[in-house]
Structure formats: structure tokens, C-alpha cells
C-alpha positions in Angstrom: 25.5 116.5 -74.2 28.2 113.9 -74.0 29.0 112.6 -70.6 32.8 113.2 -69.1 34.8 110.9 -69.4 36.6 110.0 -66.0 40.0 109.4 -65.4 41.7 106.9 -66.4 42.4 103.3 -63.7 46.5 103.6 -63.4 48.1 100.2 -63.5 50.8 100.1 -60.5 52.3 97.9 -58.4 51.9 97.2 -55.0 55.6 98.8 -53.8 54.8 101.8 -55.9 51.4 102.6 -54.1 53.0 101.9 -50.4 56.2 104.0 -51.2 53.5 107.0 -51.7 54.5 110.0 -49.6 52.8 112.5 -51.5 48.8 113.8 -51.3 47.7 116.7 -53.7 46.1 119.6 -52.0 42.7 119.5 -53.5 41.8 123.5 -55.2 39.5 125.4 -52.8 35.5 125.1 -52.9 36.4 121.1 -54.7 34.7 118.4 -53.7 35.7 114.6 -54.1 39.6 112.4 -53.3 42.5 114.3 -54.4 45.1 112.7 -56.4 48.3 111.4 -55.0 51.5 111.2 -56.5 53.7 107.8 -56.7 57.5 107.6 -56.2 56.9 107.3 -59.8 55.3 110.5 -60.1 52.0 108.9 -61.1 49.5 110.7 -60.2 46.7 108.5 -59.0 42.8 108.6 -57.9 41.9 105.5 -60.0 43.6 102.3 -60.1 43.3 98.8 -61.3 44.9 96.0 -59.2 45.1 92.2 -59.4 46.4 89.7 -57.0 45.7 86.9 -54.3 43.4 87.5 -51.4 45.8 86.6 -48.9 43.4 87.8 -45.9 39.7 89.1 -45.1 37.6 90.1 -42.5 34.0 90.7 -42.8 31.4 93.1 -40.9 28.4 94.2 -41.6 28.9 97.4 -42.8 32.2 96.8 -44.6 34.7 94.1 -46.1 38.2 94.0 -45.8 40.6 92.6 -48.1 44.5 92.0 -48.4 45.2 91.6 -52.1 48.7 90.7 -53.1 50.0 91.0 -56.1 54.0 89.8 -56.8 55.8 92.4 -54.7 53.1 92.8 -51.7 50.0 93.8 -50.3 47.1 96.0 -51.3 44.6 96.8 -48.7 41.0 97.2 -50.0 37.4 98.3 -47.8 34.4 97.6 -49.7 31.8 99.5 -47.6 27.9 98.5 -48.1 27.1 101.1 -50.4 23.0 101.5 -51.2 24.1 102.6 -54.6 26.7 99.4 -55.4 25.4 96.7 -53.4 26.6 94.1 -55.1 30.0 94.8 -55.0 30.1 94.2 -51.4 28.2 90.8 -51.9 30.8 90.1 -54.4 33.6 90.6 -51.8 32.0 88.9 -49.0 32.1 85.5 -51.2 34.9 85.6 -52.1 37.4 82.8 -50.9 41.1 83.1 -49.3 43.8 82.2 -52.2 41.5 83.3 -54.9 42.6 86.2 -57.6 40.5 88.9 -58.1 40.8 92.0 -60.2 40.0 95.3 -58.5 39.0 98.6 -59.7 38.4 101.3 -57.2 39.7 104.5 -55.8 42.5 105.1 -53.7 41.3 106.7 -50.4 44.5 108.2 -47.9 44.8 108.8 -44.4 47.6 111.1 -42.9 48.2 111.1 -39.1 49.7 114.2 -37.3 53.2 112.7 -37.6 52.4 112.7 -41.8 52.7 109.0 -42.4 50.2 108.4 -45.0 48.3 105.0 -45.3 46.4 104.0 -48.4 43.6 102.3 -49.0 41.7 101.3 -51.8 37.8 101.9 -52.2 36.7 99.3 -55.0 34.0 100.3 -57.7 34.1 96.7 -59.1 35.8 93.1 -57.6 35.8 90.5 -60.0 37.3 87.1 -59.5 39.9 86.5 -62.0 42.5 83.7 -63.0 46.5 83.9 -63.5 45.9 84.5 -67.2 44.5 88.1 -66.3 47.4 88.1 -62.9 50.4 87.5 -65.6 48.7 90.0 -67.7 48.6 92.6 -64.9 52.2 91.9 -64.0 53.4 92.2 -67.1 51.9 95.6 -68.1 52.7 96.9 -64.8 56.2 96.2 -65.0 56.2 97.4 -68.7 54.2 100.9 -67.8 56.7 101.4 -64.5 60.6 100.3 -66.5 59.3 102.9 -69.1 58.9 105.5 -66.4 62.1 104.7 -64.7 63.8 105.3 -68.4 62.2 108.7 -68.7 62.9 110.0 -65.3 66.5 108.6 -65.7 66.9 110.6 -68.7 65.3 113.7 -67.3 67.6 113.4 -63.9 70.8 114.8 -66.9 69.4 117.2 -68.2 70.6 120.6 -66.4 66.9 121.4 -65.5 63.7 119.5 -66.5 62.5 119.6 -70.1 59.5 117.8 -71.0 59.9 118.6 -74.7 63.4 117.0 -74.6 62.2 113.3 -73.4 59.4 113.4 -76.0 61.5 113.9 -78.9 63.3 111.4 -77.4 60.4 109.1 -77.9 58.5 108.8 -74.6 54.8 109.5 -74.0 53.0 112.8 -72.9 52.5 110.9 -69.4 56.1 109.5 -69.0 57.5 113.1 -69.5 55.1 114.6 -67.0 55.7 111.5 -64.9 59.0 112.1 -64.5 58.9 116.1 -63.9 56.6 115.0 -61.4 59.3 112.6 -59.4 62.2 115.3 -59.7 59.7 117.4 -57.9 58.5 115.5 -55.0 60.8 112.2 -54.9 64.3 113.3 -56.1 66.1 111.1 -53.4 63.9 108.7 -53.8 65.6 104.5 -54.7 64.6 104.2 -58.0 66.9 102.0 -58.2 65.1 99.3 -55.1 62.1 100.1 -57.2 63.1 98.7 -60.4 64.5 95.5 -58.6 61.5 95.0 -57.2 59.3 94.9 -60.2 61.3 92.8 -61.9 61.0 90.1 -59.6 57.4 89.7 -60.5 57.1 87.4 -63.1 57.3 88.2 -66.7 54.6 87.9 -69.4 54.6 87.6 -73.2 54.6 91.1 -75.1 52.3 89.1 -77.5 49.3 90.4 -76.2 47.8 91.4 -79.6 44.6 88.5 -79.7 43.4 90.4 -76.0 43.5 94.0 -77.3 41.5 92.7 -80.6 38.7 91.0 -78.5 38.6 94.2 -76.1 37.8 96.2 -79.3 35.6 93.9 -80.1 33.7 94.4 -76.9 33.7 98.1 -77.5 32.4 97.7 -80.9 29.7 95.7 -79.8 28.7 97.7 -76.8 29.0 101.0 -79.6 27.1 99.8 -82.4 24.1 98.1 -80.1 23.6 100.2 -77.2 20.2 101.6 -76.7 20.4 106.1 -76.4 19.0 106.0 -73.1 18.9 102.5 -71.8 22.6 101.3 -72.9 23.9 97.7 -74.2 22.8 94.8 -72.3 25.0 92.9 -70.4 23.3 89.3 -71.6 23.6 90.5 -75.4 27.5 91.5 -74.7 27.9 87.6 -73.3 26.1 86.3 -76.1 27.7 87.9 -78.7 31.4 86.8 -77.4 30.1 83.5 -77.3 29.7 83.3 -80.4 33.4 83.9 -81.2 34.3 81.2 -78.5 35.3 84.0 -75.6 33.8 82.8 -72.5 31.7 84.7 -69.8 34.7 85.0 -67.5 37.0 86.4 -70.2 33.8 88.9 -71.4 33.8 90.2 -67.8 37.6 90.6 -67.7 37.7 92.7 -70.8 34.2 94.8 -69.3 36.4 95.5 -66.6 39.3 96.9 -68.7 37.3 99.1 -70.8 35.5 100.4 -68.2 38.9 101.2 -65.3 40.3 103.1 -69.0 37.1 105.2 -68.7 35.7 103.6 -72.3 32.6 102.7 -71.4 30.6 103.2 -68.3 27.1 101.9 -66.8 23.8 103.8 -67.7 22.0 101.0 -65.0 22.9 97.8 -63.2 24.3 95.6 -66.3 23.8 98.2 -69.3 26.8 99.5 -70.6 27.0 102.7 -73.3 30.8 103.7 -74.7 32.1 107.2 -73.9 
């Protein structure tokens, strides 16, 4: 039987997870974080963030972490899990002013007055550079203007038509994206939103040489892994050695693969694709 794949890490900024008003009520007898919904009308349990640790405080049983990326804060807990131990030793060495890439899920707390406050729960922290920040940025503000389009043209239409802003060239999730914001953020400043993620800096849309070495990595990981025991992690390194990619930059695209639910780990440092 093939496993499930999981849902897929959503790439947002900073503003659009804190303007989040919105919790999903979870279907009776499920179990597990329900999905929120982003001024955006994302709709969010995964996520992948990168940014500067700006602040962190360290207990035994947890790790806190303010991430920023260009716009503000993230807030981050990585608990001392027995089943992901390392991610918390990962945390606890890392150094103020250093970038990390996170992958984790978003974990909400709504007080009687129905403020919500969001915090993410990672599932990996890696420390990065401002190669993989820019790269971050840049999709983010590419996934989040594209959005903006589609809800823009959905707000004049006479009621909501997701088979309208397809054939006007938008994607499956941009359409429902934006059904999504007329629903539960219709006054919301879409407008503040936009200026705000185009502040951040601005990366190169020639991002073609990074998606052909991520394939590669899924290749690899496809054609080698073991049926039960999965790819190993040193063999992954090696072989992206060999085409002058770096341990670092092996990690980074690891990362990617697995916050788009690609691949996933059979044991500590063994990776099979979905």
C-alpha cells in the first residue's frame, strides 16, 4: 500500500500568517490541528518559513525562537520531542542573527475575547544562507501577488465563479484561494498586504538550475532507495558531490522536497519518495 501523501508546506509571509483571523472547525470524532485560513484565503496546517533569528530563549523542555523574515516576526516552540530529538538540539545551537529554514506546523491559540495567536511547531530547523532567504522571498511574494490578482478578479464578478478565474488562467488553488477570502476576509486591506510584500526584496525569476538539482535529488532518492529501509542520507550527499552541490545546498533541497510532501523519512536519515 502506498503511503499518503501529506499536505503540502504553504510558502507565506510573515504579515499573512499574523493577519490570520480565521480557525477551521475540525469535523467531529477528527483528531490532529485544524487548518486555518489566511487573509489570503490559504488554508494552512503546514508551512515553510525562512528568516533571521532575531531572539531565543531556551528551557529544558522547549526552545523558543523569533524568526523574521522581510516583513516581521514568526514565532516558533520546538518542544523536546522523544520521537524528533534532534530537532530541538538543532534549535538550541543555533546562534542569534543566523538564517534558518523552518518547516513545521502552525499550532493556534484563541482566548475568550477570540484573538488568535499563532505559533509554529517545527518538524525540521535547518540553518540556511541568504541564497535560500532571497529564494524564499521571492517565491513568497510571487505565490501571494498571484493570489491578490485572482481574488481581485473574483471581487467583479456578480457572485463567485471559480470556473471563470481558471479560464482566465489562474491555478486550481488561486481560484479556491480567493473564494476562500470573499468568504471570511471580504473587508479585509488587500491592498496594505500587497505593499507590504513588496517591500521584501526581490529575487531573480531564473530559478531554473535549483528546480533541476531538486529533481535530481528526487531522482536519486527514487531510483536508490531501499523497499523497506529507504535512501541513505550519506549516499544522497555523495552523489551531489559529485556534481559540485555542496552538503548545505543537498540539505536545502531535502528540505524542499520533503515540506512539498515528495519524499518523507522511513528512519533517522533514510529518505523514500512518495
Amino acid at each position: 500500500m502506498m503511503p499518503k501523501k501529506r499536505e503540502s508546506s504553504k510558502w507565506i509571509s510573515s504579515r499573512e500568517l499574523k493577519d490570520t483571523t480565521f480557525i477551521e472547525e475540525m469535523p467531529e470524532g477528527e483528531r490532529g490541528k485544524p487548518f486555518v485560513v489566511t487573509p489570503l484565503g490559504t488554508r494552512v496546517k503546514r508551512i515553510l518559513i525562512c528568516g533571521v533569528v532575531t531572539a531565543k530563549s531556551t528551557e529544558e523542555t522547549y526552545t523558543k525562537l523569533t524568526v523574521a523574515d522581510n516583513i516581521g516576526p514568526f514565532y516558533v516552540t520546538v518542544f523536546n520531542s522523544e520521537y524528533q530529538p534532534e530537532t530541538k538540539e538543532i534549535a538550541d545551537s543555533i546562534e542569534l542573527n543566523s538564517i534558518v529554514t523552518i518547516m513545521g506546523r502552525v499550532n493556534t491559540f484563541k482566548t475568550d475575547d477570540g484573538t488568535i495567536y499563532i505559533n509554529i511547531n517545527p518538524e525540521k530547523v535547518m540553518l540556511s544562507d541568504a541564497v535560500m532567504m532571497k529564494y524564499w522571498t521571492g517565491r513568497c511574494q510571487r505565490i501571494a501577488t498571484r493570489k491578490i490578482l485572482a481574488i481581485g478578479e473574483m471581487s467583479k464578478l456578480d457572485s463567485p465563479d471559480k470556473a471563470k478565474i481558471l479560464a482566465m488562467g489562474y491555478s486550481e488553488e488561486e481560484a479556491e484561494c480567493a473564494m476562500r477570502h470573499l468568504e471570511h476576509y471580504k473587508s479585509y486591506n488587500l491592498q496594505g498586504m500587497l505593499e507590504a510584500i513588496k517591500s521584501a526584496s526581490i529575487v531573480s525569476e531564473a530559478q531554473g538550475a535549483d528546480a533541476s538539482l531538486k529533481d535530481e535529488v528526487y531522482s536519486f532518492i527514487k531510483s536508490h532507495a531501499d523497499p523497506q529501509k529507504g535512501c541513505k542520507y550519506e549516499d544522497i550527499v555523495a552523489h551531489m558531490k559529485g556534481k559540485n552541490i555542496d552538503q548545505a545546498e543537498t540539505d536545502e533541497f531535502l528540505n524542499l522536497l520533503g515540506s512539498e510532501g515528495e519524499i518523507y523519512e522511513v528512519a533517522l536519515k533514510r529518505y523514500k519518495a512518495v
